[in-house]
N, C-alpha and C positions, 0 to 999 in steps of 0.2 A: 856663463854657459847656459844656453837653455836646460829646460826641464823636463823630464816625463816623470810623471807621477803614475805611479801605479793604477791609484784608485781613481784616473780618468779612464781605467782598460778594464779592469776587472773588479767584482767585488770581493768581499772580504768572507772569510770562513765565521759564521755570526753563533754555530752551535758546534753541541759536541764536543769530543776528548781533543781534536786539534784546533778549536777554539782557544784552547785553553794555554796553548804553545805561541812562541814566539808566530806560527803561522799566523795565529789572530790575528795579528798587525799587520799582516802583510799591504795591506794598501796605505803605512802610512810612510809608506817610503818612495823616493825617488829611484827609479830602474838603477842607477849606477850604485847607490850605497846598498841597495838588495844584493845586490852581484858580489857586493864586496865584503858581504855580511853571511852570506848564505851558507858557507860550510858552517860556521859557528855557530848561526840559528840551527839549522838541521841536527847538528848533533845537542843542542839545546832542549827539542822538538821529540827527540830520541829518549834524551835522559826523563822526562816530562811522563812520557808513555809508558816506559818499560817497555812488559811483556805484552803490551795493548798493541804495538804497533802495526800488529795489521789485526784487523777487528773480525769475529766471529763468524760474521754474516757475509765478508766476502766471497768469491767463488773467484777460486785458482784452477786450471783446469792442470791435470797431473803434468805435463808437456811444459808448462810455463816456466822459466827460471826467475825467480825473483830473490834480489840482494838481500845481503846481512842488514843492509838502512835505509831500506826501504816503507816509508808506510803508507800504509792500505784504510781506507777508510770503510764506513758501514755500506754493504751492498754493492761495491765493487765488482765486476766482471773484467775477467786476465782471462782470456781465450789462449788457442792450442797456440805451439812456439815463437810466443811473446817474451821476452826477455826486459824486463824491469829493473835498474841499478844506480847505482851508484849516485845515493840521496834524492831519491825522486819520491812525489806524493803523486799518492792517486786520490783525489775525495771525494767525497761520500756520493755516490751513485756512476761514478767516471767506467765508462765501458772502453776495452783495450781489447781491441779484434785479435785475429788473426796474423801469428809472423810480424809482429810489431818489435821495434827498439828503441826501449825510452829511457833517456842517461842524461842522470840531474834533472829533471823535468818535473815543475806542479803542473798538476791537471788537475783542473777545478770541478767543479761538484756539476753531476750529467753530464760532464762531456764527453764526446765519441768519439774514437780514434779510429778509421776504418782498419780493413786489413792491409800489411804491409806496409805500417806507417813509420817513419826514423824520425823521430825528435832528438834535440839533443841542448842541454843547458839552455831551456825555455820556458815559460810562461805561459801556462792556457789560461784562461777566465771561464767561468761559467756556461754549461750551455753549448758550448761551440761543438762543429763537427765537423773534423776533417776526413775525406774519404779517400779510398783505396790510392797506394802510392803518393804520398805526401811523404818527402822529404825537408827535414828541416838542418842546414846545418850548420856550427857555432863557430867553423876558423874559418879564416883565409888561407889558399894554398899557399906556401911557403917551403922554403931548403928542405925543414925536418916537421913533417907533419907530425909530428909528435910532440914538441916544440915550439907551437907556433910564437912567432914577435909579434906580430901584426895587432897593433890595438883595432875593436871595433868600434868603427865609428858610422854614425847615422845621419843623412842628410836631414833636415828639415825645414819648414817651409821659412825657420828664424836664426836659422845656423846647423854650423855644426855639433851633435849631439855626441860625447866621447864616451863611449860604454865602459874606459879604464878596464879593461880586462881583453883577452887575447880568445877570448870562450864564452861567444852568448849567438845563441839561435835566431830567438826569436818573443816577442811577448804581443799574445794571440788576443781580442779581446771578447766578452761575455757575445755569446751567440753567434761569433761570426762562422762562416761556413765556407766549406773548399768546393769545389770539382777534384779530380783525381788528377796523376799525371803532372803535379808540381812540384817547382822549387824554391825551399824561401831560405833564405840567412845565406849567410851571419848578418847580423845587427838587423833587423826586420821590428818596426811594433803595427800592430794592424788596431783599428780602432774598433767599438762595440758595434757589433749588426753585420759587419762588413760582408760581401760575396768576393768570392776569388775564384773565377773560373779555368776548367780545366787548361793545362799545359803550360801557368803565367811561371814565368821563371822571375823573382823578384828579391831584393837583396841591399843593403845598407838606407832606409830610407821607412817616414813614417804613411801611411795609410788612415786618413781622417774616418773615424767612426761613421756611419751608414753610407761605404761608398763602395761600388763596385770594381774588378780589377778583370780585365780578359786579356790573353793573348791575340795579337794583332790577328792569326792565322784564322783565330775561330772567327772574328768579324766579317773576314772577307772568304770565307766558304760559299758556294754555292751549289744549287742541287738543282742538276738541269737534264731533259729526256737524252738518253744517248740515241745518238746516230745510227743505226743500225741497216744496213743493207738489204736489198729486199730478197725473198729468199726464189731462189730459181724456181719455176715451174715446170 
């Protein structure tokens, strides 16, 4: 089976208290053994921490709900009703707008989540910044969405990629950037630098690092004098 490695997408947390966790490693894995690893490193990550887990210097805005296993890195920003859970990192400098939902999700150090963003069992790298209405999401519709069977799995340009699990979004890499008005996953990995312009709806398949993505619609717009009647005298 082919491979994705992490640390061809993002880099690695090189300081600091979540240095010092099983996070450090995180690029020396293959996306599928992450996926397969990840409740056990996070609560690894957890016991590591303590009481550190989310750091001093963040800023929670009162409105924000954020989980029991959650951790927060130094200088974080969680804007008004963003909801944060269920083993997700935010680190050190990751700004979280407005009306955002981020479940099981790292988010890599500076990076931007606009407002009303859904991630869900994802991957950000470094840097990146997705803006207003970004949806990301980790099943296939199936009988019992709560439930899902459906393994995700990934087109690539050398086969088929098997993510072995029924719940992954997306893995975003170091600076890539959105337009708003998107949809990505399940099984989504985008490469470092990327553009993704507004409206792309995109989904089981990889995106080579510095390459661009538009919806067909926006291509073919045009902006031309309207016709208008002349006015009576």
């Amino acid at each position: 089976m082919p491979s994705v490695h992490l640390t061809d997408y993002i880099r690695g947390i090189c300081s600091g208290a979540l240095a010092a966790t099983p996070y450090g490693d995180l690029v020396a894995y293959d996306l599928a053994g992450f996926l397969a690893r990840w409740p056990g490193l996070h609560a690894a990550a957890l016991a590591r921490l303590g009481d550190q887990r989310i750091h001093p210097t963040a800023y929670i805005h009162p409105t924000a709900i954020i989980g029991d296993d959650v951790i927060i890195g130094p200088h974080v920003q969680v804007h008004e009703f963003t909801t944060v859970r269920k083993g997700s990192v935010l680190a050190e400098g990751a700004l979280i707008g407005f009306n955002c939902e981020v479940t099981r999700a790292f988010v890599g150090e500076g990076t931007v989540l606009g407002h009303r963003v859904g991630i869900n069992h994802t991957i950000i790298g470094a840097g990146a910044h997705l803006s207003a209405s970004v949806t990301i999401a980790a099943i296939h519709l199936c009988e019992n969405m709560r439930r899902p069977d459906r393994e995700v799995i990934m087109r690539t340009a050398w086969g088929l990629y098997r993510c072995r699990t029924t719940r992954f979004g997306a893995l975003i890499g170091d600076g890539t950037q959105t337009g708003n008005n998107i949809s990505l996953g399940p099984g989504i990995a985008v490469g470092r630098d990327c553009r993704i312009g507004s409206g792309v709806t995109l989904a089981a398949r990889i995106v080579p690092e510095r390459h661009a993505v538009s919806a067909p619609h926006i291509a073919e717009t045009h902006i031309h004098r309207r016709r208008v009647a002349p006015t009576a005298t």
